[in-house]
TORKOL-4160 file (C-alpha; in steps of 0.2 Angstrom, whole numbers, padded with zeros to 4 digits, m for minus):
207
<pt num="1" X="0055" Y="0037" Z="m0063"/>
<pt num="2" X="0039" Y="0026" Z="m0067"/>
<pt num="3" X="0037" Y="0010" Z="m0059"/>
<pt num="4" X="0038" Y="m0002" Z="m0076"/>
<pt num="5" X="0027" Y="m0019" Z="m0075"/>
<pt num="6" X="0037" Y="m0034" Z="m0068"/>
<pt num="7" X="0038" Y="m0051" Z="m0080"/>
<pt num="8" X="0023" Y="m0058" Z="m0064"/>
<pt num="9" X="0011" Y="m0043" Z="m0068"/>
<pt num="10" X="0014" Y="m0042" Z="m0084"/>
<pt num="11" X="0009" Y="m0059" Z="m0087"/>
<pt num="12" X="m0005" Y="m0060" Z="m0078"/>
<pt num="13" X="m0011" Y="m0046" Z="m0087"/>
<pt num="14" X="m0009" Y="m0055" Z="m0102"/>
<pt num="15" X="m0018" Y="m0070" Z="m0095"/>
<pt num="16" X="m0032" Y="m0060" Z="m0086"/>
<pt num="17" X="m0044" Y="m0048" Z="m0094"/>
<pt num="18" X="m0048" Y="m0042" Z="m0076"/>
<pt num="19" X="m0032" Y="m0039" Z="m0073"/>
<pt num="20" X="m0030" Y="m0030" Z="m0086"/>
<pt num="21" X="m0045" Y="m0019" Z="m0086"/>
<pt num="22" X="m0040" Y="m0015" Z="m0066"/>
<pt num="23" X="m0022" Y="m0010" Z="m0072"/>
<pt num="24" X="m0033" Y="0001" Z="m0087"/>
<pt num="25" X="m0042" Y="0008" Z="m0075"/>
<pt num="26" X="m0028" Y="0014" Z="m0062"/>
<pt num="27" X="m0018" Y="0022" Z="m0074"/>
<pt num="28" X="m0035" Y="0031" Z="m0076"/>
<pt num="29" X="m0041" Y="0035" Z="m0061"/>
<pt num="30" X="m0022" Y="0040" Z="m0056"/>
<pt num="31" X="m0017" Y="0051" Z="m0072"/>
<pt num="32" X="m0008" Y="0066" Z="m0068"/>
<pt num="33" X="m0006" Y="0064" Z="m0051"/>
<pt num="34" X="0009" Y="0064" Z="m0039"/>
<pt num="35" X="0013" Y="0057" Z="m0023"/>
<pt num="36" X="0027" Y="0063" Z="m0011"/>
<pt num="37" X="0040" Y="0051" Z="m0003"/>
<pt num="38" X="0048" Y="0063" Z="0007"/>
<pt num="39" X="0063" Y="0062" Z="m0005"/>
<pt num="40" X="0053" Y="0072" Z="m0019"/>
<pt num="41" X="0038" Y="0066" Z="m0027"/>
<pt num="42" X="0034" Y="0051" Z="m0040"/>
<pt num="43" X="0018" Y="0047" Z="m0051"/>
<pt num="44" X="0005" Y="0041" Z="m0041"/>
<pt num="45" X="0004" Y="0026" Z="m0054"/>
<pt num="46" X="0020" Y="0021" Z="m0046"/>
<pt num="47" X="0013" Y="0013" Z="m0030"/>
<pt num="48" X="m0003" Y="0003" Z="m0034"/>
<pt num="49" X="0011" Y="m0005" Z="m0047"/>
<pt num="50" X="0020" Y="m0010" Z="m0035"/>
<pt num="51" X="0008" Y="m0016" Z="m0023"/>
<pt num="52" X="0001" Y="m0027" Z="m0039"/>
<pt num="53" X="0020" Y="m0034" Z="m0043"/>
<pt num="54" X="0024" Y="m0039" Z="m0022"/>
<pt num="55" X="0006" Y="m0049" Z="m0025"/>
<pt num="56" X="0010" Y="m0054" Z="m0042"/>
<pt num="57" X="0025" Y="m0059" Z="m0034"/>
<pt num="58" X="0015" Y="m0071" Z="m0023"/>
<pt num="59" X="0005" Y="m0078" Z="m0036"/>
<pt num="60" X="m0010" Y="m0072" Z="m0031"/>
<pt num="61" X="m0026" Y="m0073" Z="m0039"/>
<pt num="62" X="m0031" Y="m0062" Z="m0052"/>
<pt num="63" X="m0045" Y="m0053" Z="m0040"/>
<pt num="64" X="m0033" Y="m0052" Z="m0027"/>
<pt num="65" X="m0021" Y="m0041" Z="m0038"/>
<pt num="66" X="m0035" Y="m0033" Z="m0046"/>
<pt num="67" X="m0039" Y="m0028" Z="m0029"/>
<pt num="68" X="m0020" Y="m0023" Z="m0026"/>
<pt num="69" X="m0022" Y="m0010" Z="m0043"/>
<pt num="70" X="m0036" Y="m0002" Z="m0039"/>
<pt num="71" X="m0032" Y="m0004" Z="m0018"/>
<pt num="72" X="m0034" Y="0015" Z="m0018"/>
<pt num="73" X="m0047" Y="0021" Z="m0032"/>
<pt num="74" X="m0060" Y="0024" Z="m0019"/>
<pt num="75" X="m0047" Y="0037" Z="m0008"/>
<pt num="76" X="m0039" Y="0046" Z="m0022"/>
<pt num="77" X="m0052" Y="0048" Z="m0037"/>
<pt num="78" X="m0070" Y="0050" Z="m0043"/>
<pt num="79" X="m0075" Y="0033" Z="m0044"/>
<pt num="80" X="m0087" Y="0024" Z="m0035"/>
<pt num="81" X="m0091" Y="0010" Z="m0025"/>
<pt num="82" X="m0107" Y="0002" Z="m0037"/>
<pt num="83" X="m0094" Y="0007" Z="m0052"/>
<pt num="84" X="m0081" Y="m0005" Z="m0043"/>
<pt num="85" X="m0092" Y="m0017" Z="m0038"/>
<pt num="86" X="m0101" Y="m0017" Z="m0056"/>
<pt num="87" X="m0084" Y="m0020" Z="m0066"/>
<pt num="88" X="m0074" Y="m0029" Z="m0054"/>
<pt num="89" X="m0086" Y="m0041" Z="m0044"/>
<pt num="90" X="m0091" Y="m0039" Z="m0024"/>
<pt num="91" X="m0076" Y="m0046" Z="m0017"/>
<pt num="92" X="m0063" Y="m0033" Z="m0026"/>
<pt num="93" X="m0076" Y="m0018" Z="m0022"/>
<pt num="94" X="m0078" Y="m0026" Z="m0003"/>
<pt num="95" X="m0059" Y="m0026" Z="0001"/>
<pt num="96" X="m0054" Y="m0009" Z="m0007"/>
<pt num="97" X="m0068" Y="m0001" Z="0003"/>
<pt num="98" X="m0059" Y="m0011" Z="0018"/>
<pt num="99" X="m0042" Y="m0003" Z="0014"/>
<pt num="100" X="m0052" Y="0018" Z="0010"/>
<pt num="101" X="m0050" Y="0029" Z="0026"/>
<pt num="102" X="m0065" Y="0039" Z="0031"/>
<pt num="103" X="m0060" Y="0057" Z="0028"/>
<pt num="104" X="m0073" Y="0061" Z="0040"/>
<pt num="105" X="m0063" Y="0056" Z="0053"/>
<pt num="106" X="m0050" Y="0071" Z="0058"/>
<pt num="107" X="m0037" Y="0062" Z="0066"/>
<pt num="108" X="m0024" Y="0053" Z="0058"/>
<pt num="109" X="m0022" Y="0037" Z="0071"/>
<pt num="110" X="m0041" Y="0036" Z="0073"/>
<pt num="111" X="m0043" Y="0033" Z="0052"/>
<pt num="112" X="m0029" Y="0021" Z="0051"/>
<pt num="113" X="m0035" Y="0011" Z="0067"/>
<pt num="114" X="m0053" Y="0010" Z="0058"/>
<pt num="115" X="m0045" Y="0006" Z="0042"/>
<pt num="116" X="m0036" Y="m0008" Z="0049"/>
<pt num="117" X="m0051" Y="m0015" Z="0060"/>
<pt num="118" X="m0061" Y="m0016" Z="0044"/>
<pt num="119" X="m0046" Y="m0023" Z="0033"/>
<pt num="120" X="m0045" Y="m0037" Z="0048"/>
<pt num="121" X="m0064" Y="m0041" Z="0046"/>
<pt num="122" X="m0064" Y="m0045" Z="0027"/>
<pt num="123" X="m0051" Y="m0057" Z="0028"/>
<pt num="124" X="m0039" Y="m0066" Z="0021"/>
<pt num="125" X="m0036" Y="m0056" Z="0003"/>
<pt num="126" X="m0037" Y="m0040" Z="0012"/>
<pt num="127" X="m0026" Y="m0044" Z="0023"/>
<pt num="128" X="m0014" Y="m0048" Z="0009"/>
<pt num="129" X="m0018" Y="m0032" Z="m0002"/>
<pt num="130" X="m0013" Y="m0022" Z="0015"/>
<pt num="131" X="0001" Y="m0030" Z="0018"/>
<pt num="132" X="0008" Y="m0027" Z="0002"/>
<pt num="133" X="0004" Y="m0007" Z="0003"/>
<pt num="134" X="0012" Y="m0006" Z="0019"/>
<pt num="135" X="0029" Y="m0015" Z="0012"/>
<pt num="136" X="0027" Y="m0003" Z="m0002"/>
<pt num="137" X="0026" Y="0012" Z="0009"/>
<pt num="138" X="0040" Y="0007" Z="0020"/>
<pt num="139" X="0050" Y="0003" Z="0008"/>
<pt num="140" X="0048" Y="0019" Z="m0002"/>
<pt num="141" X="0053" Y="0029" Z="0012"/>
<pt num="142" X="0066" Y="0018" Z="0019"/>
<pt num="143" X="0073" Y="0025" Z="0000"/>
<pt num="144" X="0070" Y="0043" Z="0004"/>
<pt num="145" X="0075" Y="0041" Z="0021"/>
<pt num="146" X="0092" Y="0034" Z="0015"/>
<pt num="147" X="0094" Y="0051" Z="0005"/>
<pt num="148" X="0085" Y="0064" Z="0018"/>
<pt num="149" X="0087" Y="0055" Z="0035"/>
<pt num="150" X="0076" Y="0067" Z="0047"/>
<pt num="151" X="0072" Y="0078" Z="0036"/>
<pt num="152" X="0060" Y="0069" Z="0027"/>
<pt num="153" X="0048" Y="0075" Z="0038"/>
<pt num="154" X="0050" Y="0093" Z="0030"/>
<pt num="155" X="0038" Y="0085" Z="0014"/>
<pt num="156" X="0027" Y="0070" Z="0022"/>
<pt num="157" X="0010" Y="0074" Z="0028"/>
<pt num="158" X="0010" Y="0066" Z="0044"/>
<pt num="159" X="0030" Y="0065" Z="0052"/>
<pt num="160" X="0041" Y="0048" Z="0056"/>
<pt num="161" X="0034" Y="0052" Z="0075"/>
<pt num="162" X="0016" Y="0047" Z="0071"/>
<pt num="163" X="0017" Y="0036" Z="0055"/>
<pt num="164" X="0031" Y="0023" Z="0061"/>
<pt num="165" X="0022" Y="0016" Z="0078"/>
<pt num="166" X="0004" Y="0018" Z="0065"/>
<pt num="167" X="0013" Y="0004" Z="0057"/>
<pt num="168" X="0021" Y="m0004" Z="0070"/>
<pt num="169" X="0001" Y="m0006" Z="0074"/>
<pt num="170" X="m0002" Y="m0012" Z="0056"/>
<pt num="171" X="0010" Y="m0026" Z="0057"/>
<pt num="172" X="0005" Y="m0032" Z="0076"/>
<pt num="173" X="m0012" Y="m0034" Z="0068"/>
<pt num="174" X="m0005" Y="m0044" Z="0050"/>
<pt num="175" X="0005" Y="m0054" Z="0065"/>
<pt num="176" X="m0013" Y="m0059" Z="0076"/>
<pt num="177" X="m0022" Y="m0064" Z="0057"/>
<pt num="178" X="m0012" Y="m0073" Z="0047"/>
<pt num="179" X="m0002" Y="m0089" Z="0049"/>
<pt num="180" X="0017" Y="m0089" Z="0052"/>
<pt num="181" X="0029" Y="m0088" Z="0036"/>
<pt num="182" X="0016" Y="m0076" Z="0028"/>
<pt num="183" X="0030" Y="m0067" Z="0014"/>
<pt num="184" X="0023" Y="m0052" Z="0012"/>
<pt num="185" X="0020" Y="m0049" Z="0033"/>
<pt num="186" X="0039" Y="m0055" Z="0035"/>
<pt num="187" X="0045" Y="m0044" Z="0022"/>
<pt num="188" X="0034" Y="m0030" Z="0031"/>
<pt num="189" X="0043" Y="m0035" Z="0046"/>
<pt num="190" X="0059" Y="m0034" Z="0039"/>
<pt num="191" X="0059" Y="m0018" Z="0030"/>
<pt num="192" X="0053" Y="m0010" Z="0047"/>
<pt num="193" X="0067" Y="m0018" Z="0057"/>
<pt num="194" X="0077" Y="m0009" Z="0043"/>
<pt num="195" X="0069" Y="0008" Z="0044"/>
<pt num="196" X="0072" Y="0007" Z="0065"/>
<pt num="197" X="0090" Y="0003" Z="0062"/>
<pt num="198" X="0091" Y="0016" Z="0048"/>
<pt num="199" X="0082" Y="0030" Z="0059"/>
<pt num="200" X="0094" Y="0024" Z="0075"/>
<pt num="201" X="0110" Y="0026" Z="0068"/>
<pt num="202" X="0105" Y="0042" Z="0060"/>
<pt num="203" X="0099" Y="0050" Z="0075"/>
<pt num="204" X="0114" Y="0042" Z="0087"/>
<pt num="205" X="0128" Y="0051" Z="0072"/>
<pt num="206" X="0119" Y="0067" Z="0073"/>
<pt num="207" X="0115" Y="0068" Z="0092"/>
């Protein structure tokens, strides 16, 4: 199922044309495709919407959730950099090139340790649009891990083994940058205390 707009999007969509050409554009640039939550797959669409509602949420600035919409254009479509930068100003285009992993890079804790150094150096917004993917993420699979336990690993690209302590990493770094009582880091938090507690008594029944 589709992830509808919240009343806090939705309204700043009505109130800002940049948020509303960045929610134009992401439907776009992600039309047609699908992302796997280890539970089955879900319209792509699905996740930048719900990065821009947990900032929307917040009450972010309209280039910060402009930036939370288009958070993975660069990764996972034909659009470019000086297209971004064009459209959306520097400081969108500079923190969605923060959060794009280098596909050059092979392995899978190197990309994400390069991503986060990056997304650390930009600053404050950044750190805020990751910290609203990552919730996204965890929850999601906390979702498909409530229905699969283990074997969501059967569909993920990368298993529970090497993603979890990837964002365990993630959210030590959010913890060093930003200030105590940050929401969106202390909801991170909390959905991974969550998914430990989840995985611990799924693995301690079927041991």
């Amino acid at each position: 199922m589709s992830v509808s707009l919240s009343r806090g999007l939705e309204t700043a969509a009505e109130r800002s044309p940049l948020v509303r050409e960045a929610l134009a554009l992401a439907h776009e640039l992600h039309l047609g495709d699908w992302r796997e939550t280890g539970s089955g797959k879900v319209p792509f669409i699905d996740h930048p919407l719900a990065v821009g509602e947990l900032l929307a949420e917040e009450s972010f600035a309209e280039e910060v959730l402009a930036t939370g919409l288009l958070h993975d254009a660069l990764e996972y479509s034909f659009i470019r950099l000086a297209e971004l930068r064009e459209r959306f100003g520097v400081d969108v285009a500079a923190v969605v090139y923060a959060m794009t992993e280098n596909t050059e890079l092979e392995d899978y804790e190197m990309r994400k340790r390069e991503v986060r150094g990056r997304v650390a150096a930009v600053g404050a917004d950044a750190w805020m649009v990751f910290a609203a993917d990552k919730l996204a993420n965890v929850a999601v699979l906390r979702e498909a891990y409530a229905i699969e336990g283990e074997n969501v690993d059967e569909d993920l690209p990368v298993n529970l083994d090497r993603k979890i302590p990837v964002w365990e990493e993630d959210l030590e770094m959010l913890f060093k940058e930003t200030d105590e009582d940050t929401p969106l880091v202390d909801r991170f938090a909390d959905e991974m205390v969550a998914l430990w507690g989840q995985r611990a008594a799924e693995l301690r029944a079927n041991r």
